[in-house]
C-alpha positions in Angstrom: -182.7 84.1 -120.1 -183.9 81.6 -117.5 -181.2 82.0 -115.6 -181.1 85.9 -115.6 -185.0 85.5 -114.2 -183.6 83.1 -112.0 -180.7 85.2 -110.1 -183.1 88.2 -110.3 -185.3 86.1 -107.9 -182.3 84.9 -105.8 -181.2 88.4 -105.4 -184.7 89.8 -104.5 -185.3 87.2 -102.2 -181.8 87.7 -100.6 -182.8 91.5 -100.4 -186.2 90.6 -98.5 -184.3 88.4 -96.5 -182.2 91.4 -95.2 -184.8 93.9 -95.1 -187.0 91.4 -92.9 -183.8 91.2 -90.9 -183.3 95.0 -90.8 -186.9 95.0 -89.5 -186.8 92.0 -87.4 -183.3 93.9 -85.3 -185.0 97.5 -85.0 -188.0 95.8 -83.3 -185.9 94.3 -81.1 -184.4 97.7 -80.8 -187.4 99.1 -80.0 -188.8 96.0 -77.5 -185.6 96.8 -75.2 -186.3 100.6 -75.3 -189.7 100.1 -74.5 -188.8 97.0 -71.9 -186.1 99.2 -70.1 -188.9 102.5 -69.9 -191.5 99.9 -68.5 -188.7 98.6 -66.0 -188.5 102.7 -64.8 -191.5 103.1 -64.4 -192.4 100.2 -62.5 -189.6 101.4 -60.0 -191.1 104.7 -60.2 -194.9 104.0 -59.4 -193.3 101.7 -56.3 -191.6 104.6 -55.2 -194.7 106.3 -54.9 -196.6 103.8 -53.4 -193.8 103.9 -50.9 -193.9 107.8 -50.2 -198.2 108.0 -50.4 -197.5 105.4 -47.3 -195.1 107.2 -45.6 -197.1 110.3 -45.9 -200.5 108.7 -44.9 -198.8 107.6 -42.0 -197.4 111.2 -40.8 -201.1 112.2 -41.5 -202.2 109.7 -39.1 -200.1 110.9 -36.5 -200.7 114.8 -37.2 -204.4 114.3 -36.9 -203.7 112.1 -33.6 -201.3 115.4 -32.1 -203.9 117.3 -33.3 -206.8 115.9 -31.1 -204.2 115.3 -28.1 -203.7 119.0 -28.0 -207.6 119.9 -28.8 -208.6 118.2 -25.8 -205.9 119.6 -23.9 -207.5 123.0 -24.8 -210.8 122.2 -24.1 -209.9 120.7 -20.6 -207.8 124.4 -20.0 -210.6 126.1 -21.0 -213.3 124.4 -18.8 -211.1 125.3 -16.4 -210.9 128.9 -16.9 -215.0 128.8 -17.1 -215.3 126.8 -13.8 -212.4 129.8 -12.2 -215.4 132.6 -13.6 -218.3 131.3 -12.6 -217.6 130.7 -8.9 -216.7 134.5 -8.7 -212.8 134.7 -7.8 -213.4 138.5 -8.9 -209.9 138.5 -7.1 -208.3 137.0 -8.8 -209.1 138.6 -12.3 -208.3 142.2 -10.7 -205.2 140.8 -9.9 -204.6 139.2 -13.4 -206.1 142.9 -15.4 -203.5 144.8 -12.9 -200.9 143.0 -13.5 -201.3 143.7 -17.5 -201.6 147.1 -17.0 -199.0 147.4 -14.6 -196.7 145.8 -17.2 -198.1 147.4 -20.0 -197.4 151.1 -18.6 -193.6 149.6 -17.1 -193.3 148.3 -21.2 -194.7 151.8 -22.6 -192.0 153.9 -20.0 -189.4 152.3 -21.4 -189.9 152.4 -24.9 -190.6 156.3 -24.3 -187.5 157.1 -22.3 -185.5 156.2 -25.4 
């Protein structure tokens, strides 16, 4: 009986063994799953460090278009206050005939057809 006792133990530590060993090689399994969807998202979060600079950048320039053409504006439109207030009447009859003029020529045509 000793010996039945004795292969009994044999064979359940043989089957511990290769249950430990079942365990042991599905952890590794899952280490390289895990390893290989850290590796992607490292690449990923790069990628959009890469674009949130490329972008910040374009913003940078916008904003600099932006004020370029602001104070272009404001320079054309000092203009056009200076042109009021020294009274070249003139020259906004000219500009207010000149609309009408093509504003009747615009509204002849489109009623002859």
């Amino acid at each position: 009986m000793r010996r039945a006792h004795g292969a009994s133990d044999y064979q359940g530590n043989m089957s511990q063994r290769t249950d430990h060993q079942m365990l042991e090689e599905e952890n590794d399994r899952i280490v390289d799953h895990l390893s290989s969807k850290v590796q992607a998202l490292k690449s990923l979060t790069i990628d959009i460090g890469h674009e949130v600079k490329y972008q910040n950048k374009m913003l940078s320039e916008m904003d600099t278009d932006f004020d370029s053409g602001g104070s272009l504006l404001s320079a054309t439109m000092g203009r056009l206050t200076a042109l009021t207030k020294k009274g070249h009447h003139r020259v906004m009859l000219y500009l207010i005939l000149f609309c009408l003029f093509v504003f009747f020529v615009a509204w002849y045509i489109i009623k002859r057809r």
